[in-house]
C-alpha positions as CSV (number, residue, x, y, z in Angstrom):
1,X,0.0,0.0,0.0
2,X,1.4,3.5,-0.9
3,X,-0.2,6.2,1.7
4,X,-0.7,9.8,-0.1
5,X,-0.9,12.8,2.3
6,X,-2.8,15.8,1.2
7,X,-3.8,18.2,3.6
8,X,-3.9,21.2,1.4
9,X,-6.7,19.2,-0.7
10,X,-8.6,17.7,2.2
11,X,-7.2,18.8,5.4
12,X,-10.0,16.8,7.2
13,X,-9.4,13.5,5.3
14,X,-5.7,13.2,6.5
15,X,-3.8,10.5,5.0
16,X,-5.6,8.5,2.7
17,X,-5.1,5.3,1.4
18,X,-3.8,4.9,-2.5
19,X,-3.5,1.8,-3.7
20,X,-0.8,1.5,-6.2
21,X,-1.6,2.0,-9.6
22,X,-4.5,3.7,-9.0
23,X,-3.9,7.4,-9.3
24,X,-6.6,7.7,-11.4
25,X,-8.5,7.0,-8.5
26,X,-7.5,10.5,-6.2
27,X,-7.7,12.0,-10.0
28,X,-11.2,11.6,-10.4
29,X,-11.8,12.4,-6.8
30,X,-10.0,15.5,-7.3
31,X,-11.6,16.5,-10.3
32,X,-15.1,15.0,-8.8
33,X,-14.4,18.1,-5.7
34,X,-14.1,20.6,-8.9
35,X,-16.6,19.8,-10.6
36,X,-19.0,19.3,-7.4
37,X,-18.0,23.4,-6.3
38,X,-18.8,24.3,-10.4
39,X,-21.9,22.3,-10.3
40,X,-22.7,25.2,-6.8
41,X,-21.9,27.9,-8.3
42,X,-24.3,27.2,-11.1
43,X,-26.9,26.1,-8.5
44,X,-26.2,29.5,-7.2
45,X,-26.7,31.7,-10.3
46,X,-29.2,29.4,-11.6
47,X,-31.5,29.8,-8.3
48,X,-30.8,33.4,-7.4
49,X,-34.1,33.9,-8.9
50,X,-36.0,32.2,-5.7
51,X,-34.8,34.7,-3.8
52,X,-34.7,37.7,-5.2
53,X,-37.0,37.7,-8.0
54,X,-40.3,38.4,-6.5
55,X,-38.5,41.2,-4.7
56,X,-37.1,43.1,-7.5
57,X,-40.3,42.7,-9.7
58,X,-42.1,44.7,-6.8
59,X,-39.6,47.1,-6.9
60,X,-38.9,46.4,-2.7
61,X,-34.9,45.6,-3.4
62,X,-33.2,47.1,-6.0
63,X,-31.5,44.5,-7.8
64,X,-27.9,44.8,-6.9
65,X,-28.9,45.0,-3.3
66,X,-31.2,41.5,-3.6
67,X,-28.5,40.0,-4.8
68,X,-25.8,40.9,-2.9
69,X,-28.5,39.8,0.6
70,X,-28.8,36.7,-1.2
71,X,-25.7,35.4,-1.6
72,X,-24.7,36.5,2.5
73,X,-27.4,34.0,3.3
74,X,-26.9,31.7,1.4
75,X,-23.6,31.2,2.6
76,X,-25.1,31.7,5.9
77,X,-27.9,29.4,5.6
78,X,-25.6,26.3,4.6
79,X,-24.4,25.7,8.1
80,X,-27.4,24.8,9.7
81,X,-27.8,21.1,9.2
82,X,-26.1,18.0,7.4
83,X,-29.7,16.1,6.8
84,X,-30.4,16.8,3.4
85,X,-26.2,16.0,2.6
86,X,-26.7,12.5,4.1
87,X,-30.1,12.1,2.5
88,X,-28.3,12.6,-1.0
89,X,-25.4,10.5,-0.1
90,X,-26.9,7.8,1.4
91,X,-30.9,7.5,-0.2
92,X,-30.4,7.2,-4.2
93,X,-27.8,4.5,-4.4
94,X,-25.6,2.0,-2.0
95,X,-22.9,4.1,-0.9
96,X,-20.5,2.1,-2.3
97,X,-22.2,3.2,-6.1
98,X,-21.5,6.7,-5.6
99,X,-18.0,6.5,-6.9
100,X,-16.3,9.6,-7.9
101,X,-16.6,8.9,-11.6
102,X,-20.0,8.0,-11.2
103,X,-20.4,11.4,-8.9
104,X,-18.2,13.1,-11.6
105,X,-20.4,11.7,-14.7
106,X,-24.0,13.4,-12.6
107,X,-22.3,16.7,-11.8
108,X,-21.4,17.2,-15.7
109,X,-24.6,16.1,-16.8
110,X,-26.2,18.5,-14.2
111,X,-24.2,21.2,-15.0
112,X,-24.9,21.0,-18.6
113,X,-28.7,21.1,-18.1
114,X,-28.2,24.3,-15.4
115,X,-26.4,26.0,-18.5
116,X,-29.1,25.3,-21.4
117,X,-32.1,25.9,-18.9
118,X,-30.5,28.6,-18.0
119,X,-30.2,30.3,-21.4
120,X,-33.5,29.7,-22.3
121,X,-34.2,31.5,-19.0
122,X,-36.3,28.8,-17.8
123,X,-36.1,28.1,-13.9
124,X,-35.3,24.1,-13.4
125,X,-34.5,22.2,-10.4
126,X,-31.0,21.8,-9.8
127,X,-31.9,19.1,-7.2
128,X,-33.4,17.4,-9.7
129,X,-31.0,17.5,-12.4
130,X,-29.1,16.2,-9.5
131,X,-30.8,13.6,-8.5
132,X,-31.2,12.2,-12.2
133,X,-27.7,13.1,-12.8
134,X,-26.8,10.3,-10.4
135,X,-29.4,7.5,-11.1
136,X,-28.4,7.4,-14.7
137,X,-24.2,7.1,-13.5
138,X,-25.2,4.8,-11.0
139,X,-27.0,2.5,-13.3
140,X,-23.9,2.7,-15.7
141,X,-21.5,2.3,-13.3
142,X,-22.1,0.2,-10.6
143,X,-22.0,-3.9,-12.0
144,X,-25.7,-4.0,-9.6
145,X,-26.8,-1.6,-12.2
146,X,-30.4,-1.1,-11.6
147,X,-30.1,-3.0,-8.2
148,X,-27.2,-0.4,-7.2
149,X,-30.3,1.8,-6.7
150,X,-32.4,2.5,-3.3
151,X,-35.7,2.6,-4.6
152,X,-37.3,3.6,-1.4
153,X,-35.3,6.5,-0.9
154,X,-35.9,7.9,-4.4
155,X,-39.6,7.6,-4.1
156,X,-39.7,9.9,-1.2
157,X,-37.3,12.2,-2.5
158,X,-39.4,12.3,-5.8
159,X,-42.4,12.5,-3.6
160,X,-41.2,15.8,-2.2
161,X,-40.1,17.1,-5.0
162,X,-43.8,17.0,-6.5
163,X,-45.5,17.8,-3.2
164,X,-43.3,20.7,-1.9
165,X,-44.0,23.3,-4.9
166,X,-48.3,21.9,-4.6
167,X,-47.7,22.5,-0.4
168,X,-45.6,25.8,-1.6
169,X,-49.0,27.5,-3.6
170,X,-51.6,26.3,-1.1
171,X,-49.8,27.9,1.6
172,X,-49.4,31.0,-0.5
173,X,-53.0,30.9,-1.2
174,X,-53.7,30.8,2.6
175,X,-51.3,33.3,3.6
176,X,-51.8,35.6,0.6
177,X,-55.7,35.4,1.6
178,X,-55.1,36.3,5.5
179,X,-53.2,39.1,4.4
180,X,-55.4,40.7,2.7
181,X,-58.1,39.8,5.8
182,X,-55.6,41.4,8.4
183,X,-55.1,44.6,6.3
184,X,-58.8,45.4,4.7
185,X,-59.0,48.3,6.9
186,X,-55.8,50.6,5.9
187,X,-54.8,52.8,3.3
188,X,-52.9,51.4,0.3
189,X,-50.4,53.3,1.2
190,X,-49.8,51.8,4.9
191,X,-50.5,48.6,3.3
192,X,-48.1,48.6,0.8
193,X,-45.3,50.5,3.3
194,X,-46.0,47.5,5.2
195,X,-45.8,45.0,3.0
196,X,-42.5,46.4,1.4
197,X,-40.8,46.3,5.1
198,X,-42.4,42.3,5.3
199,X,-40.8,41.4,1.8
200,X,-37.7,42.9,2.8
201,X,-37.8,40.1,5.7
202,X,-38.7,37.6,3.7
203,X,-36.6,38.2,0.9
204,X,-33.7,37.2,3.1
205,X,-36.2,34.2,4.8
206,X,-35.8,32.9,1.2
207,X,-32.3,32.9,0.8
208,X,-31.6,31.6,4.0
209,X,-33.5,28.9,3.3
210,X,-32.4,28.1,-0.3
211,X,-28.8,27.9,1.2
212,X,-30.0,25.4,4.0
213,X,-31.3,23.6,1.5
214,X,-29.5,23.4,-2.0
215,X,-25.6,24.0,-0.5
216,X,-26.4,20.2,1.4
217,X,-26.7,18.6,-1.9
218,X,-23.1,19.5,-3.2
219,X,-22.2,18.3,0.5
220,X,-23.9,14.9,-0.2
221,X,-22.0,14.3,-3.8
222,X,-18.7,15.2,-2.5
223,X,-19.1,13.5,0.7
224,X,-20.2,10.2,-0.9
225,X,-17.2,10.1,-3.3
226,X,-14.6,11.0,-0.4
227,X,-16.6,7.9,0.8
228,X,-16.3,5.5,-1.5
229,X,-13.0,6.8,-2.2
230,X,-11.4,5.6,1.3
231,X,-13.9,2.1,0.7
232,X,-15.6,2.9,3.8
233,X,-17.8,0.2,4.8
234,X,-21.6,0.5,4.4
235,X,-22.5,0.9,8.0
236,X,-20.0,3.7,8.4
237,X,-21.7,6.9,9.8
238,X,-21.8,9.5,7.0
239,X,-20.3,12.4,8.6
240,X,-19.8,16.1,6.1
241,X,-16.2,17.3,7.2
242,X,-16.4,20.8,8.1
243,X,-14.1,22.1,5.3
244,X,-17.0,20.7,2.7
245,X,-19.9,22.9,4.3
246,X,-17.5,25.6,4.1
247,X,-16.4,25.1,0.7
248,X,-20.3,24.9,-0.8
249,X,-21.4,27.7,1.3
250,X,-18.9,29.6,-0.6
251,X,-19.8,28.2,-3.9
252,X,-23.2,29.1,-3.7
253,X,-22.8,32.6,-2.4
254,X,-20.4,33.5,-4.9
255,X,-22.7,31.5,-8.0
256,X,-25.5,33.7,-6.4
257,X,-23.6,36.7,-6.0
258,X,-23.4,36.7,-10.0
259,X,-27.2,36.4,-10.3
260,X,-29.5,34.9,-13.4
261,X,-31.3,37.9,-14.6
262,X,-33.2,36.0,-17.2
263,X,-34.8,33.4,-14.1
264,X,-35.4,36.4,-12.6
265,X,-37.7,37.6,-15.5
266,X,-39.3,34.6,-15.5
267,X,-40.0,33.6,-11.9
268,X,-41.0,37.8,-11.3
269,X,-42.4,39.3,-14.1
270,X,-43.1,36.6,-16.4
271,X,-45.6,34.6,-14.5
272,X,-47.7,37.0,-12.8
273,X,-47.5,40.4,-11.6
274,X,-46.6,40.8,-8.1
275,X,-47.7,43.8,-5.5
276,X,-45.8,43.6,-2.4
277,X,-48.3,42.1,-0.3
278,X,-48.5,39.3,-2.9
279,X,-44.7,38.8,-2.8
280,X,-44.7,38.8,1.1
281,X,-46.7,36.2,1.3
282,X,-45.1,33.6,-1.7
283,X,-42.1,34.3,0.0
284,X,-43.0,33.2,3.4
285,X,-45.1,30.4,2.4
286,X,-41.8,29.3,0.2
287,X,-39.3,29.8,2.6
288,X,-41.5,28.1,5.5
289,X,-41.9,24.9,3.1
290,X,-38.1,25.0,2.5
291,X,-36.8,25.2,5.6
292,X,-39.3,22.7,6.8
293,X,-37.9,20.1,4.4
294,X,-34.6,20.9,4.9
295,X,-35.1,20.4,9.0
296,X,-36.3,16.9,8.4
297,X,-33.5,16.1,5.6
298,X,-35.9,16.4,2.3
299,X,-34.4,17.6,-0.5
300,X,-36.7,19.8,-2.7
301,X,-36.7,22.2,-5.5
302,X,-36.5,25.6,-4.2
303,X,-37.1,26.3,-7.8
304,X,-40.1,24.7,-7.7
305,X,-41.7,25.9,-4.3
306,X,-41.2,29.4,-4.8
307,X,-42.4,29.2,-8.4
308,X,-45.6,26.9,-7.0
309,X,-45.7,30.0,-4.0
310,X,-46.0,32.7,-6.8
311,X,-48.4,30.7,-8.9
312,X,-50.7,30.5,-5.1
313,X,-50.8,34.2,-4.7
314,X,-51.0,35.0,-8.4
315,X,-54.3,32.3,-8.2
316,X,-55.6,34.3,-5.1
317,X,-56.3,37.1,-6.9
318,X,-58.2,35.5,-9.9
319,X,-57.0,32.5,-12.1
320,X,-56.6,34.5,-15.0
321,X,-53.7,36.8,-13.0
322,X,-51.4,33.7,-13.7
323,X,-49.4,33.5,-17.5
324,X,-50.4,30.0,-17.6
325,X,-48.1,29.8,-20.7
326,X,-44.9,30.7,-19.1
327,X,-45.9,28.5,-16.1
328,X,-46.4,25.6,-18.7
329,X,-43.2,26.0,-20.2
330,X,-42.0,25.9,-16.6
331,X,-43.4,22.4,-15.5
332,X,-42.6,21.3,-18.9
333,X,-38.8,21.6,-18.0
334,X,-39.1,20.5,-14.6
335,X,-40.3,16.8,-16.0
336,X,-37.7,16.8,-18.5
337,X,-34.8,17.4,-16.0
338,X,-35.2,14.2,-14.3
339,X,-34.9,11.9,-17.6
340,X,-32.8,14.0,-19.3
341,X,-30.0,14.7,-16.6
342,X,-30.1,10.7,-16.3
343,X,-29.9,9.8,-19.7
344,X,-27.5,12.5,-20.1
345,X,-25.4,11.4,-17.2
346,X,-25.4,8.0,-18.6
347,X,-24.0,9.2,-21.6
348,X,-21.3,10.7,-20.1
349,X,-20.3,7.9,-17.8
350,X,-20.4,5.4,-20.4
351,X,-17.7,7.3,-22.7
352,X,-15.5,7.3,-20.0
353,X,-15.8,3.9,-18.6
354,X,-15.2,3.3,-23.1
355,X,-12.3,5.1,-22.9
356,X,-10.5,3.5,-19.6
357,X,-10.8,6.2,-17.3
């Protein structure tokens, strides 16, 4: 056995085990870590829209200043718990499965749908071209294939993903109707100085939630191939070293500190129109659903609950306040990001496992 010490790479890991011969082992590792913090940082620009979105199309934040909130808690929010990281690591596949160059194979196939969805300026779930992302390199990779796969755990993580953006507009609905209850009496001026001051609070909500949240996946990945890396056995207690959090926190403030502008078209002035009142309460109802999920170690689309909370408020007011067209478009990418990221990530995995790597 040859023992490889690299502390400036992962100072928590210490030394790890190499066996000879396989290099190409700590190389895809290595390049697996990359590609995990590049995969955040589009997560980051990709998803700015859930926070700041609904704030800037009411004219609350000016832009800049939403973004620049965001990404502090974002970084902020990513410290709060681990569950949703061991959920990812440890409820798709056997542990053992999530391999780096399987792990490598999902991130690329994720990133690439982040990019193109993001061009079109459509807001998809990054968890979910994720989640795909690693059932199709799993399948490839693993000699279980199919049976490599936990299919309990993926049908509760595919069952929140579909419920938490439904839970996300029902609770807008309620919340955007209370408001208007609570505040039938006051001008529109104190109502909407009011509501600016609770979107403001809520604004942040959001983004501190979206970190809690989407940060913990990238956590997962690269936790899971540090993992199987070291051939830890099966039972082993899947623990995120501390410079991990720290490294996605960062990679998700900074990929939000550049912001999407077109998302944030879509997901504020696209879908409906928004009057502060109405963006206080999607953002509360999202950023309660969020942070809900992420307490009990669900990982969901913060895409898809805020965009399911704007749809609730925009429904409040009268069915036709909603650009169901735009919003079809929407839910027509977010069921293509599952299938595609897989078949993509398949793809991907396959030419390398073709070409010897």
């Amino acid at each position: 056995m040859l023992e490889l010490h690299i502390p400036s790479i992962i100072p928590a890991m210490g030394t790890l085990s190499l066996v000879a011969g396989s290099a190409g082992s700590l190389a895809f590792l290595l390049a697996t870590i990359i590609v995990a913090v590049i995969f955040d940082f589009t997560n980051g620009f990709h998803d700015t829209a859930n926070a700041v979105a609904t704030s800037i199309s009411t004219r609350v934040l000016p832009p800049r200043v939403a973004i620049a909130m965001a990404a502090l808690l974002n970084f902020l929010g990513a410290f709060i718990s681990t569950k949703v990281a061991k959920t990812i690591g440890t409820d798709v596949a056997q542990p053992s499965a999530l391999i780096p160059l399987a792990v490598l194979a999902a991130l690329l196939a994720a990133i690439c749908w982040n990019l193109v969805t993001w061009r079109l300026g459509l807001p998809s779930s990054s968890s979910h071209a994720l989640i795909g992302g690693l059932i199709g390199a799993v399948v490839i990779s693993s000699p279980l294939h199919f049976g490599a796969l936990k299919v309990g755990g993926i049908l509760i993580i595919a069952l929140s993903l579909v419920l938490s953006p439904l839970i996300g507009l029902v609770v807008a609905f309620a919340i955007g109707t209370a408001s208007v209850w609570l505040f039938r009496r006051s001008t529109p001026h104190t109502v909407t100085n009011t509501a600016s001051w609770l979107q403001r609070l809520t604004a942040a909500f959001v983004a501190f939630s979206h970190g809690s949240n989407d940060a913990q996946k990238t956590m997962g990945v690269i936790t899971a191939a540090l993992l199987a890396y070291q051939g830890v056995s099966v039972g082993a207690k899947f623990q995120v070293p501390f410079w991990v959090i720290v490294l996605s926190a960062t990679a998700i403030a900074l990929g939000t500190s550049v912001g999407g502008w077109r998302i944030i078209r879509t997901m504020g002035m696209r879908t409906v129109k928004l009057r502060p009142l109405d963006g206080f309460a999607a953002q509360t109802a999202a950023a309660s659903v969020i942070l809900s999920a992420s307490g009990i170690g669900l990982p969901v689309s913060t895409t898809h609950v805020i965009a399911g909370s704007v749809m609730g408020v925009g429904a409040r007011q009268r069915l036709s306040a909603v650009r169901w067209g735009v919003a079809g478009n929407m839910v027509v990418a977010w069921l293509l990001t599952g299938p595609m990221t897989a078949i993509l990530a398949a793809c991907i995995c396959g030419l390398m496992l073709a070409v010897g790597l």
